[in-house]
Structure formats: C-alpha cells, structure tokens
C-alpha positions as CSV (number, residue, x, y, z in Angstrom):
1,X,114.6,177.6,57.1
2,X,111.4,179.8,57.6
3,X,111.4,183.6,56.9
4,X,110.0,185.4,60.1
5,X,106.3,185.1,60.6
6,X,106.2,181.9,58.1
7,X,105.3,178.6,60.1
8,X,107.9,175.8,59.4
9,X,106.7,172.6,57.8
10,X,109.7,170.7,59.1
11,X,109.1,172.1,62.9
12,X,105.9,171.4,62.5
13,X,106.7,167.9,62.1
14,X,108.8,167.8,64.5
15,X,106.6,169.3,67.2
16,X,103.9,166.8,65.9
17,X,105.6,163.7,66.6
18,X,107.7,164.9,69.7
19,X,104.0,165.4,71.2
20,X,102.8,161.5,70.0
21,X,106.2,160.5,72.2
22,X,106.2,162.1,74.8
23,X,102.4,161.2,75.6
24,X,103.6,157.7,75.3
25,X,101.5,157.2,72.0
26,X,103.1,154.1,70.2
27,X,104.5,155.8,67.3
28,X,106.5,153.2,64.4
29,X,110.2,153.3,64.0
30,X,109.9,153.6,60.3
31,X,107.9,157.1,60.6
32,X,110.5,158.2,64.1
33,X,113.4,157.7,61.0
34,X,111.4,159.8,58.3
35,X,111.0,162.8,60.0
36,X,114.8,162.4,61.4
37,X,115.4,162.2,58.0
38,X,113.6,164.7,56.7
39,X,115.2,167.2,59.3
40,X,118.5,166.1,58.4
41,X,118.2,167.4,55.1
42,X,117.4,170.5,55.8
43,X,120.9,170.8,56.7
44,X,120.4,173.2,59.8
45,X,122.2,172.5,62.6
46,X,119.1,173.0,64.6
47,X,117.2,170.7,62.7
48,X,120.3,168.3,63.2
49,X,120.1,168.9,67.0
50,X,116.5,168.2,67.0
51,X,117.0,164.4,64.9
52,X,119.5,163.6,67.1
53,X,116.9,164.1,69.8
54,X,114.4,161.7,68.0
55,X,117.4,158.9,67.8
56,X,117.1,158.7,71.4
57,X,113.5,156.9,70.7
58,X,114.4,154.5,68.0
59,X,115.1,151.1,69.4
C-alpha cells in the first residue's frame, strides 16, 4: 500500500493494462494472470477487488 503522495507500482500496473483492454488491444492471458497475481499478493482487499476485475478477461 502507498503512503499518501507516493504513486503505487501495483496501481500502476493495473491502470496500464486495464487501459490495453479496454481499447481492445490484444493483450496475452499469461501477462492478464501476472498482474492478477501480482495484485493478489499485495493482500489488499482493493487490490483483490481489482484482480477479480481482470478475471473477467481471461478466457
């Protein structure tokens, strides 16, 4: 979790490929699943809600 005023890496990533999607940019399952993972173990429940969110575009 980012202190106040600190960008997070993990939102950042996030954003990124939430952007690639939704502009219909073909984006791999394998990279859709790394950041999923990698939000997962940040263990914040936001950062769960968000992974959940990029499940919906896995196959």
């Amino acid at each position: 979790m980012s202190v106040y005023g600190e960008r997070d890496p993990v939102e950042d990533e996030f954003n990124a490929l939430l952007k690639q999607l939704d502009a219909g940019h073909y984006t791999s399952p394998e990279e859709i699943w790394e950041v999923i993972q990698l939000l997962i173990a940040t263990g914040d429940s936001k950062h769960r809600h968000w992974a959940e969110r990029l499940g919906t575009y896995l196959p």
